[in-house]
C-alpha positions in Angstrom: 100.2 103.0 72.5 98.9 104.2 75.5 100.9 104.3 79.4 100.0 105.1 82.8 102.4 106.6 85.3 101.6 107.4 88.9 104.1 109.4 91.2 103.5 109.4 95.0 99.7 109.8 94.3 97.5 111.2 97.0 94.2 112.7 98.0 93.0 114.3 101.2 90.0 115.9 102.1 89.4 118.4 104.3 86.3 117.5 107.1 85.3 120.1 109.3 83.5 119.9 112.6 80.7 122.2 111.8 79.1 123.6 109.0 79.9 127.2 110.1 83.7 125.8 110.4 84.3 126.2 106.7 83.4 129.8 107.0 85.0 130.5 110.5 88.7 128.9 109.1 87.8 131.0 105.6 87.2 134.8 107.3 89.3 134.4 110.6 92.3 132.3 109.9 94.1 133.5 113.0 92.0 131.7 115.1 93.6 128.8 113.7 92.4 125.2 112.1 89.1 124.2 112.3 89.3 120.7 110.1 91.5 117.7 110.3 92.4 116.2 107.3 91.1 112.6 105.7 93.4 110.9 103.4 91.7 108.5 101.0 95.1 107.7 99.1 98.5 107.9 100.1 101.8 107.6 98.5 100.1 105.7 95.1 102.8 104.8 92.7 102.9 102.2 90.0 103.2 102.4 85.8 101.3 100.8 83.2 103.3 100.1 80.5 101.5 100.2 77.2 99.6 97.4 76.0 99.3 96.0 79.3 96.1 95.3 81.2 95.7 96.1 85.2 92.8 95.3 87.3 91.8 97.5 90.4 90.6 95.6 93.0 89.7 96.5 96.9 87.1 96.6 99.3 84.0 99.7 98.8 85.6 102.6 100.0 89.1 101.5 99.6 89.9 104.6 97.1 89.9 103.0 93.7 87.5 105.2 91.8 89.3 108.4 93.6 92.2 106.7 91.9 90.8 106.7 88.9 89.3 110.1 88.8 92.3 111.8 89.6 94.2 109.2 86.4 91.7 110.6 84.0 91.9 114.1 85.1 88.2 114.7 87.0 90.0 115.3 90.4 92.9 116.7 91.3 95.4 114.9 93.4 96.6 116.8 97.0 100.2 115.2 96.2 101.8 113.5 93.4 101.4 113.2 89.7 100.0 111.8 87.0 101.4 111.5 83.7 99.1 109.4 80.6 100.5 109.4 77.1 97.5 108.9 74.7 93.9 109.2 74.0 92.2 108.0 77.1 88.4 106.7 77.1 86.5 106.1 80.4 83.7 104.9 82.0 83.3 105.8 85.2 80.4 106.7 86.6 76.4 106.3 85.2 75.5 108.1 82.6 79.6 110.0 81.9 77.7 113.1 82.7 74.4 112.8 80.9 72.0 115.8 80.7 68.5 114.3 81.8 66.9 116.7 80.0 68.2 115.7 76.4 67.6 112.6 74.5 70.4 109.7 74.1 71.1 111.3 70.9 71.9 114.6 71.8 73.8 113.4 74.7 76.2 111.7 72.4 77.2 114.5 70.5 77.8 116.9 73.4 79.7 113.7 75.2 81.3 113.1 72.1 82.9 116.7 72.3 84.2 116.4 75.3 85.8 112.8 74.6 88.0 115.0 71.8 85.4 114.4 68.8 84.6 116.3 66.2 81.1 116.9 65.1 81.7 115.1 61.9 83.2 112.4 63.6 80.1 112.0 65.9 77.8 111.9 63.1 79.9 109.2 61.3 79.9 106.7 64.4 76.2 107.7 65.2 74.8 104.3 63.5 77.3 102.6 64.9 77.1 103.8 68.6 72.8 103.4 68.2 73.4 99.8 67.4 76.1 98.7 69.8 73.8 100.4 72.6 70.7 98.7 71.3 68.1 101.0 73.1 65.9 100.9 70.2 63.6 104.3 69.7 64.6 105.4 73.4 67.9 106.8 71.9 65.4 109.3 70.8 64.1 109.9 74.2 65.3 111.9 77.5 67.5 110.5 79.3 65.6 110.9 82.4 63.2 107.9 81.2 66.6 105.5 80.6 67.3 102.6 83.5 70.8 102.7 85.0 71.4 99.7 82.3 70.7 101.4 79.9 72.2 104.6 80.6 75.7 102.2 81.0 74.9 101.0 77.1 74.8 104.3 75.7 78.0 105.7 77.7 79.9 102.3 77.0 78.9 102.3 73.1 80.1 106.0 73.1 83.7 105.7 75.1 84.5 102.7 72.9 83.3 104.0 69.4 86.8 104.7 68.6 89.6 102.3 69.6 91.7 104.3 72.2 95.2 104.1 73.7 94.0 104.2 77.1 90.6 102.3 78.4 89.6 102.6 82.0 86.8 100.6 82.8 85.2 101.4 86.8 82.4 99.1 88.5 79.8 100.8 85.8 78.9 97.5 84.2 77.9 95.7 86.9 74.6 96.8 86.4 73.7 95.8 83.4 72.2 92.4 81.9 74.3 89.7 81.3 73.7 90.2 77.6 75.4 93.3 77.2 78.2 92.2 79.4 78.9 89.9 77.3 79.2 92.2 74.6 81.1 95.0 76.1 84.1 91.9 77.9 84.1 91.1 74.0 84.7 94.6 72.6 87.0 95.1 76.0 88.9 91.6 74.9 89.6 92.8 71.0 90.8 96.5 72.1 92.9 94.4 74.6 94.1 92.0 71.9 94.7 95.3 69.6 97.3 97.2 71.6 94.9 99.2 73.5 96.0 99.6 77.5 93.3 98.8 79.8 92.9 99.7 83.7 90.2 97.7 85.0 88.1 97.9 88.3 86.0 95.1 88.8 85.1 92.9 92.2 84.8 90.0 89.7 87.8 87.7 90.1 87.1 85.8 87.1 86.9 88.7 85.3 90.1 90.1 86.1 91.7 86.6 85.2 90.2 86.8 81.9 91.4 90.1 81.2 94.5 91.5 83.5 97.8 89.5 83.5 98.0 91.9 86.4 96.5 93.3 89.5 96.9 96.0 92.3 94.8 95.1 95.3 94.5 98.7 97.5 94.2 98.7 101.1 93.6 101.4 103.5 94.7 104.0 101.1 97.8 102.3 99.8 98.5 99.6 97.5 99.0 96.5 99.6 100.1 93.9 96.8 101.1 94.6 93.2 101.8 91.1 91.4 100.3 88.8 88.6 96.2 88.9 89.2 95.9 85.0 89.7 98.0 85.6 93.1 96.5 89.0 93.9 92.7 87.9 93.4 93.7 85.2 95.1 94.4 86.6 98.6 91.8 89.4 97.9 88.8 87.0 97.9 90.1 84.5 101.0 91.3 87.7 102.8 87.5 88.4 102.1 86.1 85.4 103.6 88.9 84.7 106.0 89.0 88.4 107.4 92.5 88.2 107.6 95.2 91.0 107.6 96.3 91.7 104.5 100.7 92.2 104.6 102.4 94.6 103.3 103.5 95.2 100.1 106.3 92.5 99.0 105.6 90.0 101.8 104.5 86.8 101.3 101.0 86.0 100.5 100.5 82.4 103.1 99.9 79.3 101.1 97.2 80.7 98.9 99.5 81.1 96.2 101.9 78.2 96.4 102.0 75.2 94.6 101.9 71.6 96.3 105.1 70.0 96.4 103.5 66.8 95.9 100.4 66.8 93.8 99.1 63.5 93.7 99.2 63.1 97.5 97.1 64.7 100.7 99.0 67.4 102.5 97.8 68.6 105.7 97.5 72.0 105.5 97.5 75.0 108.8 94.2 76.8 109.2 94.7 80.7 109.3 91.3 82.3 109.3 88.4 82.6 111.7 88.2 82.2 115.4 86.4 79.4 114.7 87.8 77.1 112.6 88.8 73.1 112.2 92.3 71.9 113.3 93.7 70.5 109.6 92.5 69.8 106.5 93.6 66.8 104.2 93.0 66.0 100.5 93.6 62.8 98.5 92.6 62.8 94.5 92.1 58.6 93.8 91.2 57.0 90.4 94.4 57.3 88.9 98.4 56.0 89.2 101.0 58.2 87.8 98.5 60.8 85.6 95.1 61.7 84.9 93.7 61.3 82.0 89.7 62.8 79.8 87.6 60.1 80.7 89.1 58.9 84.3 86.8 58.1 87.3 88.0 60.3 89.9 87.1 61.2 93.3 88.1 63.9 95.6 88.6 62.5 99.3 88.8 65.4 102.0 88.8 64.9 105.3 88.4 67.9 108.2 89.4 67.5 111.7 87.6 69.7 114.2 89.0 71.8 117.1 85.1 72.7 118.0 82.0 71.5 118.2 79.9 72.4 115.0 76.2 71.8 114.6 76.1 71.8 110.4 79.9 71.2 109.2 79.9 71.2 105.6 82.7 70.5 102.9 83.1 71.3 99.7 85.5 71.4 96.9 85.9 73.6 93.6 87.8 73.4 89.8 89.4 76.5 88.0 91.1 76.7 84.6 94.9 78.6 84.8 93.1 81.5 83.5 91.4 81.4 86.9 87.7 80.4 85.5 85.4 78.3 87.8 85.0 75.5 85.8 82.4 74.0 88.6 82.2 74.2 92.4 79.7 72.7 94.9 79.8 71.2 98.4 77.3 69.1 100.7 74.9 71.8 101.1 74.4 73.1 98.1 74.1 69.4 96.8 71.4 68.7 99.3 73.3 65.9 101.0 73.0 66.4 105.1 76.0 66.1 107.4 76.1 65.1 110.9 77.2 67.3 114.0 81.1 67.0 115.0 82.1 67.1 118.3 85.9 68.8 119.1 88.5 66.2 118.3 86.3 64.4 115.6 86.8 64.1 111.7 84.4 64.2 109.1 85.4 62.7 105.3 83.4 63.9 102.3 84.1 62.1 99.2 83.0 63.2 96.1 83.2 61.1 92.9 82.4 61.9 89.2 84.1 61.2 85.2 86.5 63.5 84.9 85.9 65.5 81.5 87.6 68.1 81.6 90.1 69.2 78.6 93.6 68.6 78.8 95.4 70.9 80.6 96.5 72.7 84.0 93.6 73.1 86.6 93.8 74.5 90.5 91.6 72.3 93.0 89.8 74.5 95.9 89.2 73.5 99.2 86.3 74.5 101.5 84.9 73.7 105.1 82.2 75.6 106.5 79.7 75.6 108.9 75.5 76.6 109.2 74.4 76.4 105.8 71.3 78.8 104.8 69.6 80.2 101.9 70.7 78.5 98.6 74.6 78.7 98.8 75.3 80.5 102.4 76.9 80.0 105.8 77.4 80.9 108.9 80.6 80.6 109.7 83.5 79.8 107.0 86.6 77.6 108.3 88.7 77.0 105.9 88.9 78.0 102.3 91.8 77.4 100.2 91.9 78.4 96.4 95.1 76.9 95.2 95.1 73.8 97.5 97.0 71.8 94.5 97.8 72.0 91.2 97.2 68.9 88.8 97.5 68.0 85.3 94.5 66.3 82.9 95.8 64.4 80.3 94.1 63.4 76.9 92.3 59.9 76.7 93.3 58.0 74.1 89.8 56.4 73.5 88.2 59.3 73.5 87.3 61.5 70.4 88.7 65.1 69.7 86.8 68.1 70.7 87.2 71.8 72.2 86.3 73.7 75.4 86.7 73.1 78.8 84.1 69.8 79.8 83.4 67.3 77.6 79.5 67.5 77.4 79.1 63.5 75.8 76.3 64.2 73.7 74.7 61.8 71.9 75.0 62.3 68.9 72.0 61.0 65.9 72.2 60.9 62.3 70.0 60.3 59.8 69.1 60.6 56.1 66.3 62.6 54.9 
């Protein structure tokens, strides 16, 4: 089993004020420095113990795929160490280093290679490989003529052909169709099940729920929270909408992550983000006494109060499974129901009502207020957004039948003899 040990990681670059610089500092270094230095990491340090699966996640340009370069050996840290015990597959970049010039085929055996396969090898996962990738007669073709998707089908159906100790997954398969996605979270999901350790970089928050019991968010060149991912993707996205400072490592992460003391009541709860934003939000869940139960009428009462005068308020409210799924989320705008303007001091109550089908379980409620709604799901300005504004339980109804899944469908159901 694979694991992942970083020691005081970091990576500097050198930048210099000319082009002739380079030169000048090269030939006549008693004239003294002609580049100041650009750290993109700094002081890295974590361990993935094996079996365990990570997610990467950070704004563009934070440093995660220098991170990851430097883990799988393709750059070479300016400080610190790296130490990997096992076979390590990757897929970082487009194409792992494709030759245009040669067809998908070829490509996969000088790949191959380098991953640590032997010819024989190569030609005994060929058929498998061709029909993972499912690029038909083009895997006979340059690879100069493949799309980016399916350049990403080839390299992914190559780095997994063989089940290794170490997967690291970058933001490669974003690009390609939902399809193959699918495929590759499922292949991803039974090397994760098997043993296999998996470092994960993905700006999907649901997809690092799904697969990483853990996340580092990175920061300005240094990790900035290291905890469970529910509470790190968390922050990470309201941090994103909010534009809020993210703390320091080990300091506590506002209400984002808490649970409500009193879940079947409203709370009022302290606004943190924009410059613009509404005075206090409240929430009351009616339609049920002490539990709530499959089948239940229930509707979601929020009310905003304003410190501002807002043109287009908007609220809205969202469902997510413990493993951090969107089971459904919508709000006034997107439902095509107009709002009135709000004057400073004023409240506005959206109530929104509906059979509650979802399985028994666990399940987050998310809060939103926003303002200036555009395109399909947009706005201008976003004043509050809360994902773990309470916790509450769904119970099983006892007139209901059995079934599985998240959201009880109610189909009707027909049967006849022929």
């Amino acid at each position: 089993m694979g694991s992942i040990h970083v020691n005081h990681l970091g990576k500097a670059y050198k930048q210099y004020f000319t082009r002739w610089s380079r030169l000048a500092e090269w030939l006549l270094p008693f004239f003294g420095v002609r580049h100041h230095t650009h750290w993109v990491l700094q002081d890295i340090n974590f361990t993935v113990q094996p079996g365990e699966a990570v997610g990467i996640v950070g704004v563009n340009g934070a440093g995660k795929s220098t991170l990851l370069k430097m883990i799988t050996g393709t750059a070479q840290p300016t400080t610190g160490s790296v130490h990997t015990n096992g076979r390590v597959a990757a897929l970082l970049e487009l194409g792992m280093g494709f030759h245009p010039d040669f067809t998908g085929r070829q490509n996969v055996i000088m790949a191959g290679q380098l991953l640590g396969m032997s010819i024989e090898e190569i030609d005994r996962l060929m058929p498998e490989i061709d029909a993972f990738a499912e690029i038909g007669d083009y895997m006979n073709q340059p690879v100069r003529v493949y799309s980016s998707g399916m350049q990403v089908r080839l390299a992914f159906s190559l780095a997994t052909a063989v089940r290794p100790a170490i997967l690291i997954v970058d933001e490669a398969l974003s690009v390609g169709d939902v399809y193959f996605q699918h495929k590759c979270m499922l292949r991803i999901r039974s090397f994760k099940e098997a043993g296999t350790t998996l470092l994960f970089v993905s700006h999907s928050p649901d997809s690092i729920r799904m697969l990483c019991n853990r996340a580092i968010l990175i920061a300005n060149g240094c990790i900035k929270m290291d905890a469970d991912a529910a509470s790190v993707m968390d922050y990470y996205r309201a941090s994103q909408v909010q534009r809020c400072e993210l703390p320091a490592q080990g300091e506590t992460t506002s209400s984002l992550v808490e649970n409500a003391a009193n879940q079947h009541e409203g709370r009022e709860s302290k606004v943190l983000l924009t410059r613009e934003s509404v005075g206090e939000v409240s929430v009351e869940m009616l339609g049920f006494s002490d539990s709530l139960h499959t089948g239940d009428v229930l509707t979601i009462k929020i009310t905003a109060c304003f410190n501002e005068d807002y043109a287009d308020p908007h609220i809205g409210f969202g469902i997510r499974s413990k493993m951090g799924i969107v089971i459904y989320e919508a709000n006034s705008y997107t439902l095509n129901y107009a709002t009135m303007p709000v004057k400073a001091g004023e409240k506005l109550t959206a109530s929104f009502a509906f059979p509650c089908r979802l399985f028994p379980g666990t399940y987050e409620l998310m809060i939103g207020v926003a303002n200036g709604g555009y395109n399909r799901a947009s706005f201008e300005q976003t004043l509050f957004f809360d994902q773990s504004y309470l916790l509450f339980e769904v119970l099983a109804g006892e007139k209901l039948g059995s079934w599985a899944g998240l959201w009880d469908v109610q189909p009707e159901i027909t049967v006849k003899l022929n």
